[in-house]
C-alpha positions as CSV (number, residue, x, y, z in Angstrom):
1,X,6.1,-24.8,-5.8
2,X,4.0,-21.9,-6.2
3,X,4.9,-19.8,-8.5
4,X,3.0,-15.9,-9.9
5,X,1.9,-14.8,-13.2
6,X,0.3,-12.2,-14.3
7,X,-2.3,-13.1,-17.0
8,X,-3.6,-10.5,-20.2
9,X,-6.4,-11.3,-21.6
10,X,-7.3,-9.3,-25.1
11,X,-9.9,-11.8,-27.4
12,X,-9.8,-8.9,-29.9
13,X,-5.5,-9.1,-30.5
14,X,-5.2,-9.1,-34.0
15,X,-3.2,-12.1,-33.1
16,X,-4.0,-15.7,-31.9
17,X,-0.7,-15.5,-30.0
18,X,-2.0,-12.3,-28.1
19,X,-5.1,-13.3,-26.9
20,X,-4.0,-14.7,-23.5
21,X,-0.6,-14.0,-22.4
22,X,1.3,-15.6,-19.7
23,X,3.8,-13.8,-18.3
24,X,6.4,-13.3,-15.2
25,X,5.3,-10.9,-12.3
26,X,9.1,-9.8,-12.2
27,X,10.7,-9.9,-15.5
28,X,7.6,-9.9,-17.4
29,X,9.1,-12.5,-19.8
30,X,6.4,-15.4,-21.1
31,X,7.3,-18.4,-18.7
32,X,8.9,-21.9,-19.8
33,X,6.7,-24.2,-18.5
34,X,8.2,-27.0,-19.2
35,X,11.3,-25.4,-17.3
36,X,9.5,-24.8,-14.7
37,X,8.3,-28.9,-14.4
38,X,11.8,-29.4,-14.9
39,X,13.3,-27.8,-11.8
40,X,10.4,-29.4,-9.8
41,X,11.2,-33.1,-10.9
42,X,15.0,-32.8,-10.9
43,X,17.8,-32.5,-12.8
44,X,17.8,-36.7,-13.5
45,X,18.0,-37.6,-17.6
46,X,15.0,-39.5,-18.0
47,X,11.4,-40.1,-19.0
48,X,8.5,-38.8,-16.6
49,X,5.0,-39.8,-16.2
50,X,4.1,-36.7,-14.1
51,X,0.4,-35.0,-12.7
52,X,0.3,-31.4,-13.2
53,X,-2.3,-29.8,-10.5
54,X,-2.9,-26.0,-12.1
55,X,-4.7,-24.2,-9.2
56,X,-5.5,-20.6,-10.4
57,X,-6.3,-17.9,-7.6
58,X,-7.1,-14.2,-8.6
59,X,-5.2,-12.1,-6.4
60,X,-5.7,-8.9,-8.2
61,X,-7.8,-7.4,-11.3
62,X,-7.4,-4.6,-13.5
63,X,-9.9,-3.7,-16.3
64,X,-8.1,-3.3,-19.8
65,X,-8.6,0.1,-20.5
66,X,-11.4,1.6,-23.0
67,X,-9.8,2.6,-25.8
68,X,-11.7,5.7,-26.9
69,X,-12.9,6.5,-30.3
70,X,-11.7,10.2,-31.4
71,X,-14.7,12.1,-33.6
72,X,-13.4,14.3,-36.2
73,X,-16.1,17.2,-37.8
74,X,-14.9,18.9,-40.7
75,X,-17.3,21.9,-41.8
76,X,-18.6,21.4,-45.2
77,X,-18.0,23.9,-47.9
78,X,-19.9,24.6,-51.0
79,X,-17.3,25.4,-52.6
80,X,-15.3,23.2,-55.0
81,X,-11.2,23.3,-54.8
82,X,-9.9,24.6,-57.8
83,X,-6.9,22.4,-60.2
84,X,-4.2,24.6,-61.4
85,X,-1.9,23.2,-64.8
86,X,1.8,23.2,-63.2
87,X,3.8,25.2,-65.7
């Protein structure tokens, strides 16, 4: 069975759980693996001693975009803002 994934990489998620992401090249949803072993075994109730081979190609990469800085300059003033007493 060979099945795609796309995989997204971010070690600076705020997250543990969005550091590396697994997920469907169609739907996009994160994949069951254990599903996936599942349908390759059978459908048979039972206990399985099973070898899982994981052989990982790189068909494509993209570079996560930079995500740019924006610079603010405010003009400095001498002059002091002045407090007025609400009536």
């Amino acid at each position: 069975m060979v099945k795609h994934f796309i995989l997204s990489i971010n070690p600076t998620a705020k997250h543990e759980w969005d550091r590396c992401i697994l997920r469907d090249v169609l739907s996009s949803k994160r994949p069951d693996i254990g599903k996936l072993i599942a349908e390759a075994v059978g459908a048979d109730e039972g206990n399985y001693l099973i070898s899982v081979n994981i052989d990982v190609e790189v068909l494509q990469q993209e570079k996560a975009p930079v995500s740019e800085q924006l610079q603010f300059s405010f003009p400095e003033t001498s002059q002091k803002p002045q407090l007025r007493e609400a009536a």
